[in-house]
ZADO-526720 format. One record per residue (C-alpha): residue number from 1; x negated, y, z negated. Coordinates in Angstrom, 3 decimals. Layout:
# residues N
seq: NUM | x: X | y: Y | z: Z
...
# end
This chain:
# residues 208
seq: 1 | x: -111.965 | y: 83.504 | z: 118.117
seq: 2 | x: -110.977 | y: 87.328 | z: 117.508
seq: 3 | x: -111.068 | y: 88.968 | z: 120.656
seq: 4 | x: -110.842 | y: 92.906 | z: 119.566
seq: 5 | x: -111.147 | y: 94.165 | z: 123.326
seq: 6 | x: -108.251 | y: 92.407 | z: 125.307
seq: 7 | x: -110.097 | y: 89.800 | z: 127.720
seq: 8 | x: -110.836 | y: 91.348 | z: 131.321
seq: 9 | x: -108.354 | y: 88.749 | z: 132.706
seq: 10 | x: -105.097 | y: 89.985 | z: 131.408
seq: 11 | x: -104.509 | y: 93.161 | z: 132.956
seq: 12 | x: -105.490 | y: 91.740 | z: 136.612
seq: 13 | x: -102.491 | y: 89.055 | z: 135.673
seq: 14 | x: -100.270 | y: 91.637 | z: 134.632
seq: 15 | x: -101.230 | y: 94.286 | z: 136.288
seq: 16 | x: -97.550 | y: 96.186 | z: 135.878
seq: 17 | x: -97.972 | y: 95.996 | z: 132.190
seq: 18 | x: -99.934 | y: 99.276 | z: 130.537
seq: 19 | x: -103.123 | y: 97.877 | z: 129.030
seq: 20 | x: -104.941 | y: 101.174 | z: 128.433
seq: 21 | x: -105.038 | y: 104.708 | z: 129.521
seq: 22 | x: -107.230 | y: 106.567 | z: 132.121
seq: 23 | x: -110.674 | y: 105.112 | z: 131.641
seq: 24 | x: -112.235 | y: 108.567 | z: 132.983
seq: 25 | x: -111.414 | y: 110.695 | z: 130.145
seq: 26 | x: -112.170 | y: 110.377 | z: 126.610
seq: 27 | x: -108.804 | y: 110.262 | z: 125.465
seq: 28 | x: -107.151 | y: 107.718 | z: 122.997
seq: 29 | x: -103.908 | y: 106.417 | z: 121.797
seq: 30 | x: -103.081 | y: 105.225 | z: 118.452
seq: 31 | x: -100.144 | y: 102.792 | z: 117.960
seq: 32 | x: -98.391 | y: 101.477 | z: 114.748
seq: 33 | x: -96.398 | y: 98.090 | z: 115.044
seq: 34 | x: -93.594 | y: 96.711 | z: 112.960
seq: 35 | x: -92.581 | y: 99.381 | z: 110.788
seq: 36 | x: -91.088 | y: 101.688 | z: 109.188
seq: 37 | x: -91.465 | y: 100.619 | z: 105.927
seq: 38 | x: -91.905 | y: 102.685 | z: 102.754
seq: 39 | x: -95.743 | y: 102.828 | z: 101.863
seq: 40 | x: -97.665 | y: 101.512 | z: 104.465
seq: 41 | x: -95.751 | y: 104.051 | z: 107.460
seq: 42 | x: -95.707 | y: 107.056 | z: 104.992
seq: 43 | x: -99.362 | y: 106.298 | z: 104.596
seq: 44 | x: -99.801 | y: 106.535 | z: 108.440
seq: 45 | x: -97.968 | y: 109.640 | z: 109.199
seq: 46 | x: -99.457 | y: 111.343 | z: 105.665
seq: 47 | x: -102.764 | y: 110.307 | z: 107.533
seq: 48 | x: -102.223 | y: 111.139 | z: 110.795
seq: 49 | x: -100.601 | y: 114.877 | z: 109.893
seq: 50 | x: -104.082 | y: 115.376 | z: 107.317
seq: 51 | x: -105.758 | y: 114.734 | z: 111.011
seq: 52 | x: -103.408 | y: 116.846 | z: 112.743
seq: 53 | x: -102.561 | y: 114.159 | z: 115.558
seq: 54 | x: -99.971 | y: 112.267 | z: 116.959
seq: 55 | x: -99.434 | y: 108.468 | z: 117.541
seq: 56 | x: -97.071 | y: 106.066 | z: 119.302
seq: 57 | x: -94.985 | y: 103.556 | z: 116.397
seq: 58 | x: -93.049 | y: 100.433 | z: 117.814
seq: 59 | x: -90.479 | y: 100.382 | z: 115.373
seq: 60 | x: -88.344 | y: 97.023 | z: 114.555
seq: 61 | x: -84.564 | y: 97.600 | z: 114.285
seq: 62 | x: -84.088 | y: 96.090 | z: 110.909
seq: 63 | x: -86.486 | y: 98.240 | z: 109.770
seq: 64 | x: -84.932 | y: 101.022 | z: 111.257
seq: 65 | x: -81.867 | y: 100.038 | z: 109.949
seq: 66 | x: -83.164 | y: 99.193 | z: 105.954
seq: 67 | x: -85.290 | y: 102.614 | z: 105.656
seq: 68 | x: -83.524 | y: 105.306 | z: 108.246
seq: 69 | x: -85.185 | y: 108.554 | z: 106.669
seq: 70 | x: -88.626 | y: 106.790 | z: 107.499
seq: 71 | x: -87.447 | y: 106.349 | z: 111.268
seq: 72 | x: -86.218 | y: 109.809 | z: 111.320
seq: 73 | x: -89.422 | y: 111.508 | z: 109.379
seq: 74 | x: -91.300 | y: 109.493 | z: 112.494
seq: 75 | x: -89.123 | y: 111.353 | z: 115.471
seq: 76 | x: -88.768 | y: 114.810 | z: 113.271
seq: 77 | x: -92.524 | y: 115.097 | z: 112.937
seq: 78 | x: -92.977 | y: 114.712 | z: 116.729
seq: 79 | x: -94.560 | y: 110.904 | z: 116.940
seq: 80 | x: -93.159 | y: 108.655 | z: 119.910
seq: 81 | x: -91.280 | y: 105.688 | z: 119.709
seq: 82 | x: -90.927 | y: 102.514 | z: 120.723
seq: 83 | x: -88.610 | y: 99.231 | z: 121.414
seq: 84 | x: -90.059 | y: 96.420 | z: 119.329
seq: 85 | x: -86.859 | y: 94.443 | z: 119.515
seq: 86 | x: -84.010 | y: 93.822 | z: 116.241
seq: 87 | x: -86.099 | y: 91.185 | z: 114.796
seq: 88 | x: -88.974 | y: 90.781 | z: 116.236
seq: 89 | x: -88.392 | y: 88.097 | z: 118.625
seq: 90 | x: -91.259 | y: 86.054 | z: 120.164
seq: 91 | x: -90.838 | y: 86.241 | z: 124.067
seq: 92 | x: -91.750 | y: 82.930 | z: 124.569
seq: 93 | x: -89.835 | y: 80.790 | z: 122.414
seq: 94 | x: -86.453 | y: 83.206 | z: 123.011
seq: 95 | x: -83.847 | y: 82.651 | z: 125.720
seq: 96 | x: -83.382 | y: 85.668 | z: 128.075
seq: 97 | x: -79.915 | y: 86.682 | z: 127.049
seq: 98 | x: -80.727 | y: 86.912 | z: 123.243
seq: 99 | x: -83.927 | y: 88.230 | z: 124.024
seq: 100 | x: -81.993 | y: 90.849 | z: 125.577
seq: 101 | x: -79.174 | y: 91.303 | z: 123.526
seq: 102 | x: -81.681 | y: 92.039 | z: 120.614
seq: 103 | x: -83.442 | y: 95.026 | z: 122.569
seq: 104 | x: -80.249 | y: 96.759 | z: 123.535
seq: 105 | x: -79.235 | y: 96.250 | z: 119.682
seq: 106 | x: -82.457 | y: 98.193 | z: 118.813
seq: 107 | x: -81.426 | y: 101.073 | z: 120.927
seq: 108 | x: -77.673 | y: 101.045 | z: 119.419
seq: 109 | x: -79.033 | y: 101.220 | z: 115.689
seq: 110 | x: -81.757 | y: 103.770 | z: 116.405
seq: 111 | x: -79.134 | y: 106.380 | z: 117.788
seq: 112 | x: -76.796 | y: 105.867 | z: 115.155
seq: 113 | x: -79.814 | y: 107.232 | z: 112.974
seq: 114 | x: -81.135 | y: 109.650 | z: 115.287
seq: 115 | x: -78.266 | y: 110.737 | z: 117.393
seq: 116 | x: -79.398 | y: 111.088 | z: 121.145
seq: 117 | x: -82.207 | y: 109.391 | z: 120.707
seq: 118 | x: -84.088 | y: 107.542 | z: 123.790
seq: 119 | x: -87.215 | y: 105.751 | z: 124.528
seq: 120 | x: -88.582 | y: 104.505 | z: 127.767
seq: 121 | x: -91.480 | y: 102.467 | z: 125.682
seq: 122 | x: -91.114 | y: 98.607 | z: 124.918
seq: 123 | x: -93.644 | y: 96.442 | z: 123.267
seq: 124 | x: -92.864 | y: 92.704 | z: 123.024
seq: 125 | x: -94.046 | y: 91.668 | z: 119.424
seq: 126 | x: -96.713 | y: 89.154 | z: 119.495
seq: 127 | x: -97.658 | y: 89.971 | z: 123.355
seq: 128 | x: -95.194 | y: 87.221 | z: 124.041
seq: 129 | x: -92.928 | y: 88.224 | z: 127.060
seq: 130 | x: -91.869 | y: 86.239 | z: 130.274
seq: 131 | x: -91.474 | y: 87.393 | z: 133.646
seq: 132 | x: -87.454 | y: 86.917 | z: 133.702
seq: 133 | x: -87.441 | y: 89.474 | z: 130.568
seq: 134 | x: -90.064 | y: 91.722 | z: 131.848
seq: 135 | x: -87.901 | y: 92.004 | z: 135.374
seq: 136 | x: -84.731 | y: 92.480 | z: 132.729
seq: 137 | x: -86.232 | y: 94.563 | z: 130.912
seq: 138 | x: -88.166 | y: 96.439 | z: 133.950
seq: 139 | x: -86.503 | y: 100.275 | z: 133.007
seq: 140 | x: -89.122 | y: 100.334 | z: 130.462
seq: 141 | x: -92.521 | y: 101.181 | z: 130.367
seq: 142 | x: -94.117 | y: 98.042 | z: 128.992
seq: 143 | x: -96.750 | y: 98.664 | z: 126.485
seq: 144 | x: -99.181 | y: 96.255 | z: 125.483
seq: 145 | x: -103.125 | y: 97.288 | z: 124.215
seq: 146 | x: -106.878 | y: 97.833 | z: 124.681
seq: 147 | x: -107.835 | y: 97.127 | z: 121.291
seq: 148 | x: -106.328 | y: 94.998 | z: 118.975
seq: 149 | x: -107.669 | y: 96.188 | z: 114.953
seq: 150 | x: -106.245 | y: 92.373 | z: 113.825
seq: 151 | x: -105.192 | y: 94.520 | z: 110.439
seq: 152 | x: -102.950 | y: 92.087 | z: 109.435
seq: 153 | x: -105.062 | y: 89.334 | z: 109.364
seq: 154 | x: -106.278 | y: 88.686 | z: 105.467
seq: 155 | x: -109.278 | y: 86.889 | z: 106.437
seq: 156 | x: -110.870 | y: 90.000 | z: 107.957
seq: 157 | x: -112.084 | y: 92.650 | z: 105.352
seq: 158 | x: -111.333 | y: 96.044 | z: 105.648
seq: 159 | x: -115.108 | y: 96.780 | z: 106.376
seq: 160 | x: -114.935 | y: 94.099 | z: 109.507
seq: 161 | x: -111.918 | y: 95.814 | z: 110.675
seq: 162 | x: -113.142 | y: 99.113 | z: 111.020
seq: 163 | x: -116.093 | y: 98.183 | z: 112.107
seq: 164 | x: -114.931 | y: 96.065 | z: 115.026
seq: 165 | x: -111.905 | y: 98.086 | z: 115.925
seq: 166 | x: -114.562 | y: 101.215 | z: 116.706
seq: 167 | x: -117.143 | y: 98.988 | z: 118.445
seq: 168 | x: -114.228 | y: 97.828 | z: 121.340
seq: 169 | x: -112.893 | y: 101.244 | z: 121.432
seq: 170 | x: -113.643 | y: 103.227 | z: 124.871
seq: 171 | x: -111.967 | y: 105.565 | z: 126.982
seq: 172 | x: -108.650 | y: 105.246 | z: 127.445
seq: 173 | x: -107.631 | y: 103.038 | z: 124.876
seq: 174 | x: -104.952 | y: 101.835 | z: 122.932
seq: 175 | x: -105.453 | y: 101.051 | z: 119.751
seq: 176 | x: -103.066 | y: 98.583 | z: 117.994
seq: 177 | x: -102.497 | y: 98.955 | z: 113.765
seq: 178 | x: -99.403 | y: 97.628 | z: 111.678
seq: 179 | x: -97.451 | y: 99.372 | z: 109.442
seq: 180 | x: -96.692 | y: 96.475 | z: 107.003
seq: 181 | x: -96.957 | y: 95.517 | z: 104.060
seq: 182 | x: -99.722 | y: 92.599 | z: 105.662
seq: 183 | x: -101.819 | y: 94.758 | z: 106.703
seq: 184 | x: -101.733 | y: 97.373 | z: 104.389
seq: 185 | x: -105.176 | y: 97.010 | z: 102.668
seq: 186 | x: -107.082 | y: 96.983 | z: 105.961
seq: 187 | x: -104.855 | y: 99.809 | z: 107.612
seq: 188 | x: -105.498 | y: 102.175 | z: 104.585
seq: 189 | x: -109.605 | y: 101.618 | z: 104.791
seq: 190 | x: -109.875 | y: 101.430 | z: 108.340
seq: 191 | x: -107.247 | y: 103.716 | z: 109.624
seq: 192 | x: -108.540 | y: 107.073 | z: 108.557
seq: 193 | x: -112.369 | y: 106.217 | z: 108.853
seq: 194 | x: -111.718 | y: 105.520 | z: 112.441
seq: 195 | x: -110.117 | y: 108.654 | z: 113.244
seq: 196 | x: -112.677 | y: 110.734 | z: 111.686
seq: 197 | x: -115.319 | y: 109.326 | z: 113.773
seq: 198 | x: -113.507 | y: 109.352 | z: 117.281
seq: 199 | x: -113.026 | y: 112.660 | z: 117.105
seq: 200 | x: -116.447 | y: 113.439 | z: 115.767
seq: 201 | x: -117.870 | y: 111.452 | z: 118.887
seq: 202 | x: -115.432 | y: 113.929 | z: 121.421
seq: 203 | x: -112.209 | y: 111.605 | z: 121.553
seq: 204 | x: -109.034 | y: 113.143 | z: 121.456
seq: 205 | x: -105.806 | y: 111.511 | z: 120.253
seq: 206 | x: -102.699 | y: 111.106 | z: 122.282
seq: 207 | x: -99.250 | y: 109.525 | z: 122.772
seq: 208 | x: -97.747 | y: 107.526 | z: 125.744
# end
């Protein structure tokens, strides 16, 4: 079962976690896992500039490290940005000390690209975090979602996507799409059809 809107449950049993912004206001967020890669982020931020907003990308390391000018085209052009650990390390099936290690080697590689650089946002890939590396990692903001678009699933069409990624979307949410090559065909239909109707309904789109 695809559950688009994260289950009620979650946030009242991690209730330091960010699951979504204020509720009151009609304000989303837009956030871009796994990347950069050549193509599928390009596509984003060509997208996302056309629209004349910003979003939040949780970048992996390795990426970072294989295509720099993407990481740096993200940062130059005024997006924010993410931890999403060296190599995208599932939580639960990683000790704490390399779970670590790999987080602090994301912020290494990303300032040897863009000198100075700092973020205070983390996103565990996959959801997958325990408590020890949540306390570990507790000087960042931990980022997780309201509304998951599963874009890089190939059994959902690009049609189903969009379709169910507007019908869980509310105030205050936070929208999760990939930058990958996975999700690519469902990102590219979806992605710009969805911001073209949020902000014809009154959303606005922001960054965390």
């Amino acid at each position: 079962m695809r559950f688009y809107q994260t289950p009620f449950f979650l946030p009242l049993l991690y209730p330091s976690l960010v699951w979504r912004m204020p509720e009151t206001e009609a304000k989303i967020c837009l956030t871009f896992d796994d990347g950069p890669v050549p193509g599928p982020t390009e596509f984003v931020l060509d997208t996302l500039n056309a629209f004349r907003i910003k979003g939040t990308f949780f970048c992996i390391g390795d990426n970072v490290r294989k295509h720099p000018e993407i990481f740096a085209r993200i940062v130059n052009e005024g997006h924010a940005v993410g931890n999403h650990t060296y190599n995208h390390l599932n939580g639960w099936k990683t000790p704490l000390s390399k779970y670590t290690v790999n987080t602090r080697m994301f912020e290494d590689l990303v300032r040897e690209v863009v000198p100075h650089f700092k973020t205070s946002l983390f996103r565990p890939p996959y959801g997958r975090i325990t408590r020890s590396q949540l306390k570990e990692l507790s000087y960042y903001s931990i980022i997780m979602w309201d509304v998951l678009s599963y874009d890089y699933d190939a059994r959902v069409t690009p049609e189903a996507c969009l379709k169910n990624t507007l019908g869980a979307v509310r105030n205050g949410s936070i929208i999760v799409f990939h930058d990958s090559y996975k999700a690519r065909p469902r990102l590219e239909f979806a992605l710009p059809r969805l911001i073209e109707h949020l902000l014809n309904k009154g959303f606005s789109f922001h960054t965390l």
